[in-house]
N, C-alpha and C positions, 0 to 999 in steps of 0.2 A: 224574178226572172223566170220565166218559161220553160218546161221543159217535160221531156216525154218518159213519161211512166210506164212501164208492163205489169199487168196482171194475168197470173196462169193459173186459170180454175180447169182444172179435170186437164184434158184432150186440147182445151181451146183458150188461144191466147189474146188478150187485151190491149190496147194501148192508148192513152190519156196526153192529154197536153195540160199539165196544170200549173199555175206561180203560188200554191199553196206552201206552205216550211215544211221541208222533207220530214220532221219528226210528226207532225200531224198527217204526209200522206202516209207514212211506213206505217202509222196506227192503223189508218183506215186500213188497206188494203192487206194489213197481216190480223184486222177484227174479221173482215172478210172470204179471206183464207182460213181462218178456225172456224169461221160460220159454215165452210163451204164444206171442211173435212168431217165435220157431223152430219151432215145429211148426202157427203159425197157417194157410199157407201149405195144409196140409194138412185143415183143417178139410171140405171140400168132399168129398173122397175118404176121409175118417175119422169124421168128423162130431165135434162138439163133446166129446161125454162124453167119448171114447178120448180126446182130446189132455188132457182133464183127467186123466185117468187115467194119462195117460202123463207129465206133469208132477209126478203125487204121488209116484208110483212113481219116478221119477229123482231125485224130494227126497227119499224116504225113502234109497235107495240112499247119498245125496251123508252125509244124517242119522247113518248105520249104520255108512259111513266114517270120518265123523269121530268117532263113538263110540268106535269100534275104536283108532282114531288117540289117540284123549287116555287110553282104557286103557290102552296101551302106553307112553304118555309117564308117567304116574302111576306104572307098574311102575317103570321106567327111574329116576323119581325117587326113590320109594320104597326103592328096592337105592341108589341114588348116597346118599342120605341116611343109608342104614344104614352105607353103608362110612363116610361121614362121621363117621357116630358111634362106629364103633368105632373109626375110627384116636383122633381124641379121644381115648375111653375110655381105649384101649391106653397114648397119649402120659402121660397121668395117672396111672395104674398105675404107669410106670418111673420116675416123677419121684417119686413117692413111696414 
């Protein structure tokens, strides 16, 4: 079901229409809010866009890591699975 979300960074308020599960938008939008309260401090000498800017770009960054990160564990699985299956295989082979 649909429904209207607010987000309040600094001065200026948001609002969303999303049918996502409220426990994954309260994530987003409270990752968001601590993203926003570390570089908010800066808002006056960077102005509002840059720190959004600089918030996406440091979630894209965290994004691209853990892309990288679960490629790597899939390889790692993928090879642990094959040796799996061949020892198997192999064990099968001598017993018969």
């Amino acid at each position: 079901m649909k429904r209207k979300v607010d987000l309040i960074l600094g001065d200026k308020e948001f609002s969303f229409i999303t049918d996502e599960p409220e426990e994954k938008v309260n994530k987003i939008l409270s990752y968001v809010r601590e993203e926003y309260a570390k570089y908010g401090v800066l808002e006056e000498k960077l102005g509002f866009d840059k720190i959004v800017v600089l918030i996406l770009l440091n979630s894209l960054s965290k994004y691209i890591d853990l892309e990288e990160e679960l490629s790597e564990l899939r390889q790692k699985y993928d090879k642990l699975l094959g040796e799996i299956n061949r020892g198997i295989g192999g064990e099968n082979a001598e017993i018969g």
